[in-house]
C-alpha positions, -999 to +999 in steps of 0.1 A: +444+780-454+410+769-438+394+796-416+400+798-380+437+790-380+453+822-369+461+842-332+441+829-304+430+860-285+413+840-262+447+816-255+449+833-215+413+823-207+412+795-226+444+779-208+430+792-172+397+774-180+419+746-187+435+743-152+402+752-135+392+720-151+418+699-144+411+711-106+375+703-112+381+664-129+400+655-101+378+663-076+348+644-091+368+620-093+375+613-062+344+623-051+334+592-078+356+571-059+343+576-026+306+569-039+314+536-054+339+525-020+305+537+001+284+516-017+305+485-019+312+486+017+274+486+025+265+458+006+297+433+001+286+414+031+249+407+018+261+398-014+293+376-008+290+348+016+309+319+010+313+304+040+278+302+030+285+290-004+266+315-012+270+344-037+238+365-037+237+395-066+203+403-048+227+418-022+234+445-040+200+459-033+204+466+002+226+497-001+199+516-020+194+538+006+230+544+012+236+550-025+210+577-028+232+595+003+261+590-011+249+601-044+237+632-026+270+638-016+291+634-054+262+660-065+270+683-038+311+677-036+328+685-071+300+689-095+291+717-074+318+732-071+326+733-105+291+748-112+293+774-085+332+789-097+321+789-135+293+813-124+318+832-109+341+833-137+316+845-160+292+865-133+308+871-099+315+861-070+285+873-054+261+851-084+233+836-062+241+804-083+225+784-062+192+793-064+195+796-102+168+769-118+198+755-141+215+743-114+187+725-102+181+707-136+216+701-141+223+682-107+190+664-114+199+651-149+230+640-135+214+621-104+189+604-132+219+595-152+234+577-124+209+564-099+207+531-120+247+521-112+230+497-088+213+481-115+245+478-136+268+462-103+237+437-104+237+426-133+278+427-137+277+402-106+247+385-121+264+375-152+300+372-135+286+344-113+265+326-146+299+324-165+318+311-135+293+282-128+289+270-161+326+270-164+328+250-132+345+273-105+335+273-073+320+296-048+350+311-029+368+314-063+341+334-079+335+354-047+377+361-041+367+373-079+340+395-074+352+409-047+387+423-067+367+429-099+337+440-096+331+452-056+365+469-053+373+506-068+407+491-069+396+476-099+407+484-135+366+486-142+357+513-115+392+533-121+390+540-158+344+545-149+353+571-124+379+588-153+349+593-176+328+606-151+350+628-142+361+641-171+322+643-189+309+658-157+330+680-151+334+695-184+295+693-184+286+710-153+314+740-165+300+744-198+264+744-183+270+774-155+292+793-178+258+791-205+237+800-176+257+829-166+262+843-198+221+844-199+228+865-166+251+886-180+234+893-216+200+902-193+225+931-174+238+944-204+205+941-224+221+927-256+220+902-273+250+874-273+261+846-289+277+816-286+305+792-308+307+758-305+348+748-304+364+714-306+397+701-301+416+698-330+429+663-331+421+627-344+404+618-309+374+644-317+346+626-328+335+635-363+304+651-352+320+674-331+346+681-356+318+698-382+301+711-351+335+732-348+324+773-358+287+766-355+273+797-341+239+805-324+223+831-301+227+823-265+192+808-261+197+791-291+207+751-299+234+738-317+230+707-337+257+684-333+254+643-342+218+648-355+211+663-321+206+695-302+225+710-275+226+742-253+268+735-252+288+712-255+285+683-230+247+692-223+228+663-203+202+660-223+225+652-253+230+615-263+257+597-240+272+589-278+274+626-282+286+636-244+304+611-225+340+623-226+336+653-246+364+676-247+346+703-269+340+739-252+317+770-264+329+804-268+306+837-263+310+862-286+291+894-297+266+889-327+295+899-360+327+895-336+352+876-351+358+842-339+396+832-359+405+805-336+442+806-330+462+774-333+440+764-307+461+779-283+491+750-275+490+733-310+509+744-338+489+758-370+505+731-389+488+705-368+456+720-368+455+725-407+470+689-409+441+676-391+412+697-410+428+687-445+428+647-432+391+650-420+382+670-454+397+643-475+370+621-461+343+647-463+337+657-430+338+695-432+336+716-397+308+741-402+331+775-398+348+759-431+314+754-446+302+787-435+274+772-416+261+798-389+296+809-385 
């Protein structure tokens, strides 16, 4: 039997992590959906005009200054506050998270990362109204269109965007202040910790997560994971091929402590082996099997 298929120890904190998270996806969420419902709202009339006969993509420009508010505001709503609690799951209540320099960077790389959605409602409206011209529609059709599709969180487009931000950023921003405050924590005790990278056990996990699965590293140490190199899983700086919707997490673990991952705490062992034996049939090997820093 491949490593790591035995009694989760960690199954209690592992399955309250997992409703912490499932509180903190929900709130970005909506706090997602109240960004995008600002922002349409401030520009709708300067782009749609069709009494007009006029549909001006331009338009969208004129909430910039809104945006960067309301983009203030998702940073601030549950992004934060998934940040601030997994400090206090790791350090305390009475962590000054705040004015760690992490959480600076992290809110940052996640305003970078988003700043441009104006940019991308232009050019959705942009090539929206080129297709329906050259297919001959007219102005009030196209803009009844616009509106539903692309200006309207209503939308099947801007429902299933604000699911994966939800679910990347907020896995993200936990993964990042539990790091952080394990660097707080191994500075108190003034040893030295380490750190596992875990993913789920199922055919959704991309293959380079899958090998990932086991690695081990010191806390201020890198994991290498799609040819790239992460602090944890879901870290900002990684590539949005090897972030977006991640569902990996990292446990921290004494240097020599054993790390026998458990069934993965709701899954059967058969499923879990079931799924290491199909990915090892077509080579893809996680490191704890291969015995790579685990």
């Amino acid at each position: 039997m491949p490593e790591g298929l035995g009694e989760d120890l960690w199954l209690p904190d592992r399955m309250a992590a997992l409703g912490f998270l499932i509180q903190g996806e929900r709130k970005v969420y909506e706090d997602y959906i109240r960004l995008m419902d600002g922002f349409f709202d401030a520009v709708r009339g300067a782009v749609l005009r069709p009494a007009w006969r006029i549909i001006d993509p331009f338009g969208v420009f004129s909430g910039l200054i809104r945006f960067g508010r309301l983009l203030t505001d998702f940073l601030t709503g549950g992004v934060t506050w998934v940040l601030r609690n997994a400090y206090q799951r790791v350090a305390g209540e009475s962590v000054p998270f705040s004015a760690r320099p992490y959480v600076q960077r992290h809110l940052e790389e996640v305003r970078n990362r988003m700043v441009r959605t104006p940019d991308e409602v232009f050019g959705l409206i942009r090539r929206e109204l080129d297709d329906g011209i050259n297919a001959g529609e007219g102005i009030p059709e196209l803009a009844d269109r616009i509106d539903a599709t692309l200006l309207s969180t209503d939308s099947e487009r801007w429902r299933n965007r604000a699911v994966v931000v939800a679910r990347t950023e907020s896995l993200s921003a936990y993964n990042g202040g539990s790091y952080d405050a394990f660097q707080i924590l191994e500075d108190e005790l003034g040893e030295p910790l380490e750190k596992v990278w875990l993913a789920t056990m199922d055919p959704r996990t991309r293959d380079s997560h899958f090998i990932a699965d086991g690695q081990r590293a010191a806390l201020d140490g890198v994991f290498s994971v799609g040819g790239a190199s992460a602090l944890f899983p879901g870290d900002p700086t990684l590539p949005a091929a090897e972030r977006i919707q991640c569902r990996c997490t990292m446990l921290v673990v004494e240097p020599g402590e054993n790390v026998d991952m458990a069934n993965r705490g709701w899954k059967a062992a058969s499923e879990t082996t079931a799924e290491v034996e199909a990915r090892a049939a077509r080579g893809i090997i996680r490191a704890r099997d291969e015995g790579i820093n685990a």
